[in-house]
N, C-alpha and C positions, 0 to 999 in steps of 0.2 A: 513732398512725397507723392507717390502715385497713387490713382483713387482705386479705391477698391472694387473688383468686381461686381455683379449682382447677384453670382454663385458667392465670391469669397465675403460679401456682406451677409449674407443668407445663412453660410454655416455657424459666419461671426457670430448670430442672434442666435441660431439653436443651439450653440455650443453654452453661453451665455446661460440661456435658460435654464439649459440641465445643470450649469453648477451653480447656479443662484435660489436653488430652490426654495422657499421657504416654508418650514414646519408649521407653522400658523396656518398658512390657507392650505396645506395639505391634509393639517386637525380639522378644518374646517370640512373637511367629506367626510369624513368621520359618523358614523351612529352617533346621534346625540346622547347615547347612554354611556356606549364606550369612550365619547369624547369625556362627559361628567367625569369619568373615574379619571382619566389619565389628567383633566385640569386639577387633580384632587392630589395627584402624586406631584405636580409642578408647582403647584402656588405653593410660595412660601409662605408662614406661620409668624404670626408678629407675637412681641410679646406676651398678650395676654390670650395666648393661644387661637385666635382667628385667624380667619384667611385673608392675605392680601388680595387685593382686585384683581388685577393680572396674573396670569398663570404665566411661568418663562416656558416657552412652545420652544426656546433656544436650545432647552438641556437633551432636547430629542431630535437626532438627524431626520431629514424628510423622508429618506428611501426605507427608516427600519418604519416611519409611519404606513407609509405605501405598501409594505410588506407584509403589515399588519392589516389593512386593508383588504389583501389576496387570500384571510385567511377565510373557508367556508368552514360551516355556517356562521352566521353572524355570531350563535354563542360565543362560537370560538374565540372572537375577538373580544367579547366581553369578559368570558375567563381570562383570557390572556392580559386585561389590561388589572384585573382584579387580583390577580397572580403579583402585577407589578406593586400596585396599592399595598397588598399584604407585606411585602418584603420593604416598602419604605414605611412601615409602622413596625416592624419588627427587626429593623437591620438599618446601617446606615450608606444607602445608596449614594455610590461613587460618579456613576456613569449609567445614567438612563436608558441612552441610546444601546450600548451594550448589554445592559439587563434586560430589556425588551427585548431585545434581537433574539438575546437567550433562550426566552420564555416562546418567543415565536416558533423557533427551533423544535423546542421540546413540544409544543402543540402539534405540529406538523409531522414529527415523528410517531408520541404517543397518544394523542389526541385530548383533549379536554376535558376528555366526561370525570377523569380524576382530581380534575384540577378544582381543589376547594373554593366557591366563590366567600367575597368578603363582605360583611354585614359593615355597614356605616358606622352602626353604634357600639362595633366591637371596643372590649377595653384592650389599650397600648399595655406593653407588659414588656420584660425585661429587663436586662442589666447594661452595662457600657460606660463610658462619657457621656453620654446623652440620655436625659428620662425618655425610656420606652422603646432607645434602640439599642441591640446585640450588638457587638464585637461579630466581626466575619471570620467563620474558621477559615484556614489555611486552605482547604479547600474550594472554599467559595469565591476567595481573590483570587487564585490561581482561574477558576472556571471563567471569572468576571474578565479577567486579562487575556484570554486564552481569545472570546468573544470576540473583545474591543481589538483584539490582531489579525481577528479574521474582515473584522470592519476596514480596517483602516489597511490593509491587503487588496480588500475590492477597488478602494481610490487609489491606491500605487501608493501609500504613506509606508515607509518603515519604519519598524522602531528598533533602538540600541538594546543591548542585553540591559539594561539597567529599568527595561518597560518604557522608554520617555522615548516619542514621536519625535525623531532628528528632524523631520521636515524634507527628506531626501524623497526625491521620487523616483520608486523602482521605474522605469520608463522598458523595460525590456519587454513589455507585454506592449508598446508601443510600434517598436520595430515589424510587429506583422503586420501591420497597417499600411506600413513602406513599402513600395514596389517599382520594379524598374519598366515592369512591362504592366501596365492595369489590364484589366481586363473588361470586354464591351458592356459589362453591364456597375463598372465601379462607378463610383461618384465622387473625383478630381475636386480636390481639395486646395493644396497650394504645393511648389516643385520647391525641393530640395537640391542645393546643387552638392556630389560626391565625387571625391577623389579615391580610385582604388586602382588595382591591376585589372590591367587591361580584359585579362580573360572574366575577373571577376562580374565586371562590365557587359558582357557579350549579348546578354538578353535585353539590355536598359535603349530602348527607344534615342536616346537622345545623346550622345557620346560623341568624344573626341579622345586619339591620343596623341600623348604624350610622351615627346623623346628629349634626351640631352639637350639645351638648347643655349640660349644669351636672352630669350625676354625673362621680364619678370613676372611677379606674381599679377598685377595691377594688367600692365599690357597684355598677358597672356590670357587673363579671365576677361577682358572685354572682347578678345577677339573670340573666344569662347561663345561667346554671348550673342556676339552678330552670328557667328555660323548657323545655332539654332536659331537664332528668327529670320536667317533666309528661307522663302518660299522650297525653292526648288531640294535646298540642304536638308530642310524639312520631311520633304518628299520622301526622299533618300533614306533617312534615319526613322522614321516609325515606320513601324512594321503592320503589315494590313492585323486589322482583327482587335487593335488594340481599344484602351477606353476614351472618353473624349475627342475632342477634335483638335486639329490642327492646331486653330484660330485662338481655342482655348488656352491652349497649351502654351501655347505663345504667351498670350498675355501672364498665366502663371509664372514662367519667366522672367520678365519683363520684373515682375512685382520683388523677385528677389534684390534684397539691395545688394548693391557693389559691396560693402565690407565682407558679407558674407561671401560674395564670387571671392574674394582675396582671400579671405582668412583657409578657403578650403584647395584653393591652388598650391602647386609646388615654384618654389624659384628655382630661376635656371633653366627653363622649358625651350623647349621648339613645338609646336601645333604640328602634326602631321595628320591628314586628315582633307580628304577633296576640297574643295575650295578653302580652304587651307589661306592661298596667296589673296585672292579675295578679301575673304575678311580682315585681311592683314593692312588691307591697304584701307577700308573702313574704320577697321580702329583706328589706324594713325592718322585718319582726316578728323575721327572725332577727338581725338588726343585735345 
């Protein structure tokens, strides 16, 4: 295969980073005070009611920790995690990340000063399945899901009418990202090759059309292919002003594999398009 750029290496790592975050060393910036309470809501309870050693940092996504982090004053993040502690000794917490998110929300809106803090050596109390946690009113899982949809909304996750994450990704907030003309101050990612109407086209840099023709899909996208990384064909088809260079461009090109040039060709084509015969006669040398 072909090697990767040192833009499309570049992006590969910081694209990497942001979804690989981890909630442990983002607990770790954390106020050592607000970090105490929130290890106090994740470590699990062993039998004889102690704490195990490890806290699972897992049950909390890293961006609602970060978020919590943006809150000022620092009380605020202390109410806010002591808010979370109250509700895992009095309720039985489904989803962390979503109940913090919650509690961030409501700081941010109405502020902290109401927000009751938690004594350590309060006594556990209520009813349920479980000594000392509540059953959740109807209103509380509808709030708690309502939360977790606006969460998993921000990553592009949908979920089914039935609440459960299909694993689909809304990708439509994707598509403004896509462009056929960038602009000089974009920062060139990697080229998508598109089939559409011609006039659809009109603005996109890099184009050819397409008439009735006898090649196929396979011959038609290679000669496709050589036309944009001709110098002079180049010239011709970006338009002054645009983002990246040439030279760039080119190799994005280049990088797209052939399944993808075919899969997104028409069979039956003819190439019309200035050097057109040219590249015609290059593809069939490299055939």
């Amino acid at each position: 295969g072909l090697e990767k750029s040192a833009v499309q290496q570049k992006a590969a790592e910081d694209t990497e980073a942001l979804l690989m975050r981890d909630a442990a060393q983002v607990a770790k910036r954390l106020p050592e005070d607000v970090r105490d309470v929130l290890e106090r809501c994740v470590t699990p309870k062993t039998e004889d009611g102690t704490n195990e050693s490890a806290p699972r940092w897992d049950k909390f996504d890293a961006d609602v920790l970060e978020h919590l982090m943006a809150l000022a004053p620092a009380e605020a993040m202390l109410a806010a995690a002591g808010r979370l502690l109250d509700l895992t000794r009095t309720t039985r917490v489904d989803n962390y990340s979503a109940s913090l998110s919650g509690i961030i929300r409501t700081v941010k809106k109405y502020g902290h000063d109401n927000m009751a803090t938690v004594d350590e050596d309060d006594t556990e109390g209520g009813t349920g399945t479980e000594p000392g946690k509540q059953r959740k009113t109807k209103a509380e899982k509808l709030a708690e899901k309502e939360a977790w949809r606006e969460i998993l909304a921000e990553d592009g996750i949908v979920e089914n009418d039935d609440g459960e994450a299909d694993g689909t990704a809304d990708d439509r907030a994707e598509l403004g990202k896509l462009t056929g003309k960038p602009h000089p101050d974009d920062v060139l990612l990697y080229a998508v090759p598109v089939c559409a109407p011609y006039q659809t086209l009109a603005q996109y840099k890099y184009r050819v059309k397409l008439t009735p023709g006898s090649q196929k899909r396979g011959k038609a996208s290679k000669q496709c292919v050589e036309m944009f990384l001709q110098d002079n064909n180049a010239g011709r088809n970006v338009q002054e002003g645009g983002g990246g260079n040439a030279g760039q461009i080119r190799e994005f090109i280049r990088a797209v594999v052939d399944n993808d040039w075919v899969q997104t060709m028409c069979g039956d084509v003819k190439i019309a398009a200035a050097g057109a015969s040219k590249a015609a006669k290059i593809a069939a040398a490299g055939a």
